[in-house]
Residue frames as a rotation matrix with the C-alpha (Angstrom) as fourth column:
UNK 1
-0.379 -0.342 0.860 51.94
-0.689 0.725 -0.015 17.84
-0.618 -0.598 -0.510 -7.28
UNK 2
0.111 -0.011 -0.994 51.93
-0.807 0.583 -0.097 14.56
0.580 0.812 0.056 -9.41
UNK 3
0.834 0.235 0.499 50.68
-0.453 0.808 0.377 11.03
-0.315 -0.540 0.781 -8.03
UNK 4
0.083 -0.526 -0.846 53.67
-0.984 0.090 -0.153 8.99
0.157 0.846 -0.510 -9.18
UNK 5
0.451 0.315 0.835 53.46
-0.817 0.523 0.244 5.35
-0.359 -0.792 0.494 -9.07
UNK 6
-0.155 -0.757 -0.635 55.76
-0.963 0.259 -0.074 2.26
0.221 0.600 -0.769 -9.99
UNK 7
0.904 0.361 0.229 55.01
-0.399 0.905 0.147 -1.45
-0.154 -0.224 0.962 -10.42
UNK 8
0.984 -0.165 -0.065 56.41
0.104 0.834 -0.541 -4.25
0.144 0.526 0.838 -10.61
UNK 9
0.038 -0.999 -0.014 60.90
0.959 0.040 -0.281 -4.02
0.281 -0.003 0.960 -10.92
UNK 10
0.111 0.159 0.981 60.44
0.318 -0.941 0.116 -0.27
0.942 0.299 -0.155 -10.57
UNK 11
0.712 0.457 0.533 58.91
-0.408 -0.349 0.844 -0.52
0.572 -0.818 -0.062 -7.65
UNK 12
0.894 -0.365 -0.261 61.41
0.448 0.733 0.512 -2.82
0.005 -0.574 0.819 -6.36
UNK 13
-0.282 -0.909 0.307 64.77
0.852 -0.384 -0.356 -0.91
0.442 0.162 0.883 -7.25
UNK 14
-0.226 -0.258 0.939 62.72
0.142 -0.963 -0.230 1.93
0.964 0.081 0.255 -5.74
UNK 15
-0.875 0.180 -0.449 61.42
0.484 0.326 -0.812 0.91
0.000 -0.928 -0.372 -2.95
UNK 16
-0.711 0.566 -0.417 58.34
0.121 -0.486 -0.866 2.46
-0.692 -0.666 0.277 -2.90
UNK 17
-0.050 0.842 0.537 54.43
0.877 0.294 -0.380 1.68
-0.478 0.451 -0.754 -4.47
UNK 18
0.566 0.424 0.707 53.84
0.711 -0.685 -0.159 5.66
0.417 0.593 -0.689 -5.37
UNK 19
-0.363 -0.333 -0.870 54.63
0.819 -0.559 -0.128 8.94
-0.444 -0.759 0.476 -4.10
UNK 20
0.480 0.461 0.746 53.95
0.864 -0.101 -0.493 12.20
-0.152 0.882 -0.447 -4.39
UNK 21
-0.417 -0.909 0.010 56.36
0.832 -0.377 0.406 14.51
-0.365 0.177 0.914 -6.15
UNK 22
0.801 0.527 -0.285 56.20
0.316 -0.776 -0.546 18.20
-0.509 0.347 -0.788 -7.12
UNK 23
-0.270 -0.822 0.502 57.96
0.764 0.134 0.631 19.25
-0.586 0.554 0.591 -10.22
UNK 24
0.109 0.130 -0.986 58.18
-0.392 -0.906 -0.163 21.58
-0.914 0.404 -0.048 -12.68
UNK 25
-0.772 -0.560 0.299 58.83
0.177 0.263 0.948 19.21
-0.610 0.786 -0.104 -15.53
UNK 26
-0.228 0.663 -0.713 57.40
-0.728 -0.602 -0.327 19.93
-0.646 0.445 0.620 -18.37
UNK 27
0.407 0.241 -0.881 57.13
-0.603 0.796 -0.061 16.09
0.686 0.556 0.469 -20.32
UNK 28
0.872 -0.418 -0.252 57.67
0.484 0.809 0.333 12.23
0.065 -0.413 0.908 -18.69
UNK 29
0.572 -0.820 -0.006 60.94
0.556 0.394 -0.732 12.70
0.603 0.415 0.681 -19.66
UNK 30
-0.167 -0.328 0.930 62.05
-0.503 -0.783 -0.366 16.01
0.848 -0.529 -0.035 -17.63
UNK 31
0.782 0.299 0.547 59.90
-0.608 0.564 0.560 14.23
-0.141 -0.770 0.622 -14.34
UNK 32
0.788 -0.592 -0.170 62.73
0.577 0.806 -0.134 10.97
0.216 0.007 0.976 -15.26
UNK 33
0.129 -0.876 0.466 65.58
0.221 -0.432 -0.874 13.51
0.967 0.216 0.137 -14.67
UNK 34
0.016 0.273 0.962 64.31
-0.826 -0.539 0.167 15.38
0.564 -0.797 0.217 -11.87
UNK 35
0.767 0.620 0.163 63.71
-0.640 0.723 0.261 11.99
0.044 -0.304 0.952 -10.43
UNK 36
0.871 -0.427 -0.244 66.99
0.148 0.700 -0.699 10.68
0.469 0.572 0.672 -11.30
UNK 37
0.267 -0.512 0.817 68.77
0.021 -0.844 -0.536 13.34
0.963 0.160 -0.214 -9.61
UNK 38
0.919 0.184 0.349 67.48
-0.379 0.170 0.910 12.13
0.108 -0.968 0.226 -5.74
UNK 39
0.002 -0.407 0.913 69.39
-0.667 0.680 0.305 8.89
-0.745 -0.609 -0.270 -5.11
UNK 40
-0.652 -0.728 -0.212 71.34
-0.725 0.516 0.456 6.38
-0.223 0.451 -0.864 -6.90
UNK 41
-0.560 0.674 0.482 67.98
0.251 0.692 -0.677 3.94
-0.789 -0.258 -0.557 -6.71
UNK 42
0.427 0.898 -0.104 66.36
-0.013 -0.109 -0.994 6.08
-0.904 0.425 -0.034 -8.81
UNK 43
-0.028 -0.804 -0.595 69.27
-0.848 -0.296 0.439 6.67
-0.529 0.516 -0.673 -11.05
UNK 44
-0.885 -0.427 0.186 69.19
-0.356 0.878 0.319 2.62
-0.299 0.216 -0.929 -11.39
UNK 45
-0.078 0.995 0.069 65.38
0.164 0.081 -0.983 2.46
-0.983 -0.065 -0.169 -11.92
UNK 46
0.733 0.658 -0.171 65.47
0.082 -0.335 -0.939 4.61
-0.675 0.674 -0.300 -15.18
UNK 47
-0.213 -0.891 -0.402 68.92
-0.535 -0.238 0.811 3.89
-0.818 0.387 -0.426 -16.39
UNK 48
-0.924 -0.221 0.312 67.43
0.132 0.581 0.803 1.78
-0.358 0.783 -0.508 -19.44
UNK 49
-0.271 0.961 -0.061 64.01
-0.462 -0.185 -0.867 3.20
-0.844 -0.207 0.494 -20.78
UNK 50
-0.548 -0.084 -0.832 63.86
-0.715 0.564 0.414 0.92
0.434 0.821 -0.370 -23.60
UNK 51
-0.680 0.438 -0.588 62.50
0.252 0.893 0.373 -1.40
0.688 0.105 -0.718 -21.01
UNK 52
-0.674 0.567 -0.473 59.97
0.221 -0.456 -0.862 1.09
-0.705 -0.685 0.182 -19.20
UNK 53
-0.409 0.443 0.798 56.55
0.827 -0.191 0.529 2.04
0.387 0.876 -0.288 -20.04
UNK 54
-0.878 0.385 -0.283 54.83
-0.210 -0.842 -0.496 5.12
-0.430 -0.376 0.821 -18.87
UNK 55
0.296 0.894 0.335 50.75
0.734 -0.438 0.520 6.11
0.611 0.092 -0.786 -18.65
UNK 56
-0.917 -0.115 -0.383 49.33
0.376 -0.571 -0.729 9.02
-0.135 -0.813 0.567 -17.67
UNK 57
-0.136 0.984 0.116 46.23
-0.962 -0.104 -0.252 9.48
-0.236 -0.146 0.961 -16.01
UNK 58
-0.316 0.118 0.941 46.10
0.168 0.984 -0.067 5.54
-0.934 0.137 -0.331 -16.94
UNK 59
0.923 0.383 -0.047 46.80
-0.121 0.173 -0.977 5.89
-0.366 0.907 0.206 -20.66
UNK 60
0.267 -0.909 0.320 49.57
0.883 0.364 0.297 4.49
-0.387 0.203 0.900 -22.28
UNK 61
0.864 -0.038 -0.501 51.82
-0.198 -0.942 -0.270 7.44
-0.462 0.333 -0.822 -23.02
UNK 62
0.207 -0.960 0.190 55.54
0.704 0.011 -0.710 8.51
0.679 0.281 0.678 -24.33
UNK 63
0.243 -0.421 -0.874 58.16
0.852 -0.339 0.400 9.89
-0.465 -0.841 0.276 -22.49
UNK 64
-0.917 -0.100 0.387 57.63
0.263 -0.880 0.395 13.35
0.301 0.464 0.833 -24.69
UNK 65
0.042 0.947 0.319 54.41
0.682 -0.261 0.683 13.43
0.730 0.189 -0.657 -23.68
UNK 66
-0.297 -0.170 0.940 53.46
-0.202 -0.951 -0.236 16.79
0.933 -0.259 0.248 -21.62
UNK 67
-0.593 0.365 -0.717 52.63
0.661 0.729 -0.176 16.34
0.459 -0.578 -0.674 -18.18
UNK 68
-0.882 0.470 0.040 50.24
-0.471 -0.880 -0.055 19.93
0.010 -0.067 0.998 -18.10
UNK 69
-0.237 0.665 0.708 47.45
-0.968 -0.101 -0.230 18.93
-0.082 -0.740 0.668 -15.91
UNK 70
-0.076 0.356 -0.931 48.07
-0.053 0.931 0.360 15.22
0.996 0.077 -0.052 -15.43
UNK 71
0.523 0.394 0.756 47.40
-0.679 -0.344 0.649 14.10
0.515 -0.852 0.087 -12.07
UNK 72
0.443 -0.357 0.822 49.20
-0.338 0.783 0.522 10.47
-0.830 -0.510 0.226 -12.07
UNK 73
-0.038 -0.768 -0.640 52.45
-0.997 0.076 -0.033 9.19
0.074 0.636 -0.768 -13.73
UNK 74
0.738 0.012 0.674 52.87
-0.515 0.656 0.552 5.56
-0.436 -0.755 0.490 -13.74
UNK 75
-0.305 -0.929 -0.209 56.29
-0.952 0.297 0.068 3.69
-0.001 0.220 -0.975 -14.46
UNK 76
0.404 0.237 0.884 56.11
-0.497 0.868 -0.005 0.17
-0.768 -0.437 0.468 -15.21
UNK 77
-0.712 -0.625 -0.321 58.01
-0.488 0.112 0.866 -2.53
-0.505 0.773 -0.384 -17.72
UNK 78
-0.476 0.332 -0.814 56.65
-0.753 0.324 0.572 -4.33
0.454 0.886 0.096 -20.90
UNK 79
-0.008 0.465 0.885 53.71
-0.575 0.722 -0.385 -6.53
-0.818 -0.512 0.261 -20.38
UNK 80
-0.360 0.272 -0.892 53.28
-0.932 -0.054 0.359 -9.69
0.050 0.961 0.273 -22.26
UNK 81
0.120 0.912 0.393 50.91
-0.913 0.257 -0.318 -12.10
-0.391 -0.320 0.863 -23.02
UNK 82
-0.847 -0.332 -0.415 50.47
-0.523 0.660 0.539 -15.37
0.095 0.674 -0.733 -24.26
């Protein structure tokens, strides 16, 4: 089981702050399929990852990274500053 949690637009197209999800993926990317696969919401969430970022475990990651013994995924878009 994997904490999974979405902010911000994410969260809004998904309706929901976190969950938690058991998977077998083996990288971000596999977990974005699996995840894609539910319900048209999610489908529309991750249909452009160009503008998504991913941590895990609250480090910025990539969506190759493995997810062997993370505990939390989080989804969220570019931040920026001024």
């Amino acid at each position: 089981m994997i904490d999974v949690m979405y902010f911000a637009w994410v969260r809004e197209r998904i309706g929901l702050p976190h969950e938690r999800v058991e998977t077998d993926a083996a990288t971000v990317a596999d977990l974005i399929v699996e995840l894609k696969a539910r319900e048209p919401r999610y489908e529309m969430a991750f249909a452009d990852l160009k503008s998504l970022r991913v941590a895990l475990d609250q480090e910025l990651s990539s969506f190759d990274a493995p997810l062997a013994g993370v505990r939390e995924v989080a989804f969220f878009p570019p931040m920026t500053g001024g």
